[in-house]
N, C-alpha and C positions, 0 to 999 in steps of 0.2 A: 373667944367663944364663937365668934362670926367668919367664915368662911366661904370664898366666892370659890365658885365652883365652874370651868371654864363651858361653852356650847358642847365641846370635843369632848368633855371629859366626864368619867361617873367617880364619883364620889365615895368610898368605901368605909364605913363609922364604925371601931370598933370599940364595946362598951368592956370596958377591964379585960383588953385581949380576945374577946369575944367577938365576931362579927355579930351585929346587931342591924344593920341596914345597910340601904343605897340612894344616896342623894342626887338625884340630878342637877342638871347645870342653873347656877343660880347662887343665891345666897342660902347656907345651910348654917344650923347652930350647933355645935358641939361645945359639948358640958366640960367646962375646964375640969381635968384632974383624972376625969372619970373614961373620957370617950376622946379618940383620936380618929383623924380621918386619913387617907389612904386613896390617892388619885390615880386613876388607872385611864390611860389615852386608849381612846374610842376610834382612832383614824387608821385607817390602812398606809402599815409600814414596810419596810423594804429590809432583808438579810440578806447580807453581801455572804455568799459561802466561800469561804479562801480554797484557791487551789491547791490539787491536790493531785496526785500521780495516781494513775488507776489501767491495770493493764486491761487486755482486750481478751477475746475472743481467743484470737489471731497471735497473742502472747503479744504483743504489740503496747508499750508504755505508754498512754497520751496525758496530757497536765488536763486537768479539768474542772472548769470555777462555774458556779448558778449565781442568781437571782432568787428570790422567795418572797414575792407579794403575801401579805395577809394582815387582818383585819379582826381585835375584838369582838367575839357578839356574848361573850358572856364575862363581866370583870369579876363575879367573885370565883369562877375556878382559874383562871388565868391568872388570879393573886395566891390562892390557897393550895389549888393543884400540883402548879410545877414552881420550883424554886426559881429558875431561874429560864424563864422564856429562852430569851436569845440564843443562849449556849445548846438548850435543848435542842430547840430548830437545828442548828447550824449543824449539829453532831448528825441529827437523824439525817438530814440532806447529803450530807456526805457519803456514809453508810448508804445511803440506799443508790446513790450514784455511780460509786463504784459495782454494788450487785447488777442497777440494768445497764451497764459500761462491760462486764465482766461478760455478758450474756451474749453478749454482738461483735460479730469481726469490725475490723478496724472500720472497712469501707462501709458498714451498715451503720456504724457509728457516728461516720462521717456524713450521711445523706440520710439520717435519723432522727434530725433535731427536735421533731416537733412530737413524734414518737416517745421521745425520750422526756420531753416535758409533760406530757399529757399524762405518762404513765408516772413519774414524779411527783406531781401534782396531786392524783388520786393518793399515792402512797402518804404524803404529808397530810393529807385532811382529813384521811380518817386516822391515823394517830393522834393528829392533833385535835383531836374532836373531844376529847374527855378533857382537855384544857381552855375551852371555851375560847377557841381562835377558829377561825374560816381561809385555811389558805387559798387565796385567790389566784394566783399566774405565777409559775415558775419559771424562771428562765436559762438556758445554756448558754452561756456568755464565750466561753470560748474552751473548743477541743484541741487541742495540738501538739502531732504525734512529735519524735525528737525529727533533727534536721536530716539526719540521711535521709529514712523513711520521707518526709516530706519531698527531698530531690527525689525520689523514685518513683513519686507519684506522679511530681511534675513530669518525667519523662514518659512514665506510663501517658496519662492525656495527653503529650504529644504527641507518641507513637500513635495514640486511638484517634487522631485530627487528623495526622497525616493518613492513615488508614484511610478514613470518611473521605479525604480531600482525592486520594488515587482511585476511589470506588467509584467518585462522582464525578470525578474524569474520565473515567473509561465509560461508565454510565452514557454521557453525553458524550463520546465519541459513536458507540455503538449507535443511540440514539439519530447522530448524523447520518451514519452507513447506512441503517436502514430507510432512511430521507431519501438517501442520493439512492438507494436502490432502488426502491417504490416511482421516484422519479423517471430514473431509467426506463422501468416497466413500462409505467404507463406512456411515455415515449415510443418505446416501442410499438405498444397494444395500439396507439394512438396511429404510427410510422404503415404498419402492418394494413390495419383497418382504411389509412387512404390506400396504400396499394391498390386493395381488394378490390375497394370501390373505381379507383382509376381503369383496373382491366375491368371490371364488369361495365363501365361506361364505355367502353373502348371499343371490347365486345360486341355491345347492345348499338352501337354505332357502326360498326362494321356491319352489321348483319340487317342492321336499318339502311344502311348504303347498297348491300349487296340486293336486297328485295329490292329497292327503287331501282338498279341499273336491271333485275331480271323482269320487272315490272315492266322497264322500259324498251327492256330489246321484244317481249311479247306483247307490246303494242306497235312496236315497229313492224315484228312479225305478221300479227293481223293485219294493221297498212298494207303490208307490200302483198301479201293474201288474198287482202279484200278487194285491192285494184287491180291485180293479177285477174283475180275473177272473174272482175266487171270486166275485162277488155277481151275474155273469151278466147286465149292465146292456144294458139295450134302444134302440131305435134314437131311442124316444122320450126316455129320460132323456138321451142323448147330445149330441139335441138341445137338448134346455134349457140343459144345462150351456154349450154353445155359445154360446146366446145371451145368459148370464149374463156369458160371458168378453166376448161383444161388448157387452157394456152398460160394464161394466168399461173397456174399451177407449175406449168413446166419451166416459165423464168425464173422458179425461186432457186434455191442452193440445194433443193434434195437432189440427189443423184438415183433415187429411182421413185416409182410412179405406182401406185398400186389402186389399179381402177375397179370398180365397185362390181358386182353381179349383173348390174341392171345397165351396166354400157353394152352390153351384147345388144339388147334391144335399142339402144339409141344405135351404134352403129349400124344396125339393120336399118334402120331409119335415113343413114346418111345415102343410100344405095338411092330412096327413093328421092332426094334431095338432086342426089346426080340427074335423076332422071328426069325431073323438073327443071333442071338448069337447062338439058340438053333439049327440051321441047321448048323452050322459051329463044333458044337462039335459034335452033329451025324456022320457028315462026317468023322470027325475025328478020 
């Protein structure tokens, strides 16, 4: 009639077939003859769903096994409700894995997992709600299409790698070209721009040279001018000097002579020059 009743566990007493209570963990008494009790685990347990073949989208067969966490919160419909828990789960899990399997091409199938538990999950908890279970995490343990399909995947991803890997070389070749191009440019722009500057200094120094030598032949010219001037030179010394510069003139290589307007009046000059010579040696 004394009955230990575990932390984990409730206790279900029923009086001539009849549910009549719920004992919690502990020591409970039950009436020999009359009342029997009926233990029901309160802990969050685990459904292995065996695999199973479930085609795709895509027409595509892949095998397909879950997980299914869940956990008592109610022991008298989960004894009364359904006969036989486990089997029930595992059938509902099935069924409804093949409908969201049946719904998605292969590849969304493939890169859907979490998709595919979430929406599993919901489906199992509210059926199993009238059973007084809370399922908690379901899991996809493993999809996997037959073996050709899988070699065709595999070469699919390597054709899509090697793809990536000749994009991102050529990527980073062009990338260099226009380095070495930009490079160039500005070589250039750089080449160009001393040029520029070199003649405009060259320039600017030529013509800073030429004003200093014009600067300086018109101070020479004032000089010779100025003391020209001061020394009050006559129409005779002018003369001479004249005829110095054309003596000068005629030693050079021209073979002819081409004398100015204004020698008509120096050589009228030379007459009077004679005529001074010849009264000087008179005198003489």
């Amino acid at each position: 009639m004394f009955r230990i009743v575990r932390p984990w566990e409730r206790g279900l007493i029923e009086f001539l077939g009849k549910y009549n209570r719920t004992a919690g963990s502990g020591l409970a008494i039950v009436l020999p003859f009359f009342e029997r009790m009926r233990k029901i685990d309160m802990r969050e347990q685990v459904v292995d769903v065996p695999p199973q073949a479930v085609i795709t989208k895509d027409n595509v067969v892949v095998e397909v096994d879950a997980v299914v966490y869940y956990e008592v919160v109610d022991p008298v419909k989960v004894a009364y409700k359904v006969a036989n828990f486990y089997a029930a789960v595992t059938k509902l899990a099935q069924t409804s894995l093949r409908n969201l399997i049946g719904d998605l091409a292969l590849d969304e199938s493939l890169t859907s997992r979490e998709v595919i538990n979430t929406r599993l999950r919901q489906i199992l908890d509210e059926a199993t709600d009238k059973w007084g279970v809370n399922v908690t995490r379901v899991e996809l343990q493993r999809i996997e299409p037959p073996a050709d399909v899988t070699q065709a995947i595999h070469r699919q991803m390597k054709a899509e790698r090697d793809r990536r890997a000749t994009i991102l070389e050529a990527e980073g070749f062009k990338q260099a070209e226009i380095l070495k191009a930009e490079g160039r440019k500005q070589s250039a722009v750089l080449e160009a721009e001393w040029k520029k500057r070199a003649t405009v200094l060259a320039s600017e120094g030529e013509a800073e040279a030429r004003q200093k030598v014009a600067q300086g032949e018109a101070a020479a010219i004032r000089a010779v001018y100025t003391a020209i001037q001061s020394q009050k030179p006559t129409q005779e010394l002018i003369t001479i000097k004249y005829l110095d510069t054309l003596s000068d003139m005629a030693t050079g290589e021209a073979t002819k002579i081409f004398l100015p307007y204004e020698a008509t009046g120096i050589l009228g000059s030379l007459g009077g020059i004679g005529e001074l010579l010849k009264k000087e040696d008179g005198g003489s």
